[in-house]
N, C-alpha and C positions, 0 to 999 in steps of 0.2 A: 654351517651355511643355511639350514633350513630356520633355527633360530632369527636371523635377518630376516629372511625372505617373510615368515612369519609376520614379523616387527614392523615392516613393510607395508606388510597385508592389511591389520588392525589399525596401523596411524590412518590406511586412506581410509578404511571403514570411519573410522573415530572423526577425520576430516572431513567425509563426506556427510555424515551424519546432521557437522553444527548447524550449516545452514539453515536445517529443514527445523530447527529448535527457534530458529529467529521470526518474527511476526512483527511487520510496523505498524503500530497504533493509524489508523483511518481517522481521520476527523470526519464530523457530521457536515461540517462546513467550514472553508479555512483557503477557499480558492475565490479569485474575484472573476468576474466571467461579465459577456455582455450580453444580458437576455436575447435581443434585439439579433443576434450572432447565431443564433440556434444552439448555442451550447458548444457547439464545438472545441472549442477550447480549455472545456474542462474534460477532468481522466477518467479512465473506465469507471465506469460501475457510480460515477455521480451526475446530475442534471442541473444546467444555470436557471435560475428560477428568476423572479419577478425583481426578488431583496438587489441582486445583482453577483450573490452567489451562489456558487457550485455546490450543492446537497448531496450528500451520501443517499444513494436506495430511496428511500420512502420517505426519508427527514424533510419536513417542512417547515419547521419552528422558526424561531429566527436566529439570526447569526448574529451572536455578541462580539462583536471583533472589533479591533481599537481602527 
């Protein structure tokens, strides 16, 4: 019994662990926003800028986007 319970024990660890392994690639810019709007619309931690997108943190450069 202790065996299982064990078994158990280590899948949630092992389960709970993957999550925190996964990280989603940020773009620097990759969202369209309407300066004009205050930004709001674009997601934490980015600001709509003048181009008409949403910039990660400090990125200013310009957005190559089709």
């Amino acid at each position: 019994m202790w065996r299982v319970m064990a078994a158990c024990v280590l899948s949630i660890f092992v389960l709970g662990a993957v999550p925190s392994c996964f990280s989603a690639e940020e773009p620097d810019c990759a969202f369209q926003c309407d300066p004009a709007g205050g930004g709001e619309q674009c997601p934490d931690g980015y600001s709509c800028l003048d181009d008409g997108y949403c910039h990660k943190g400090a990125h200013t450069g310009a957005c190559n986007l089709p």
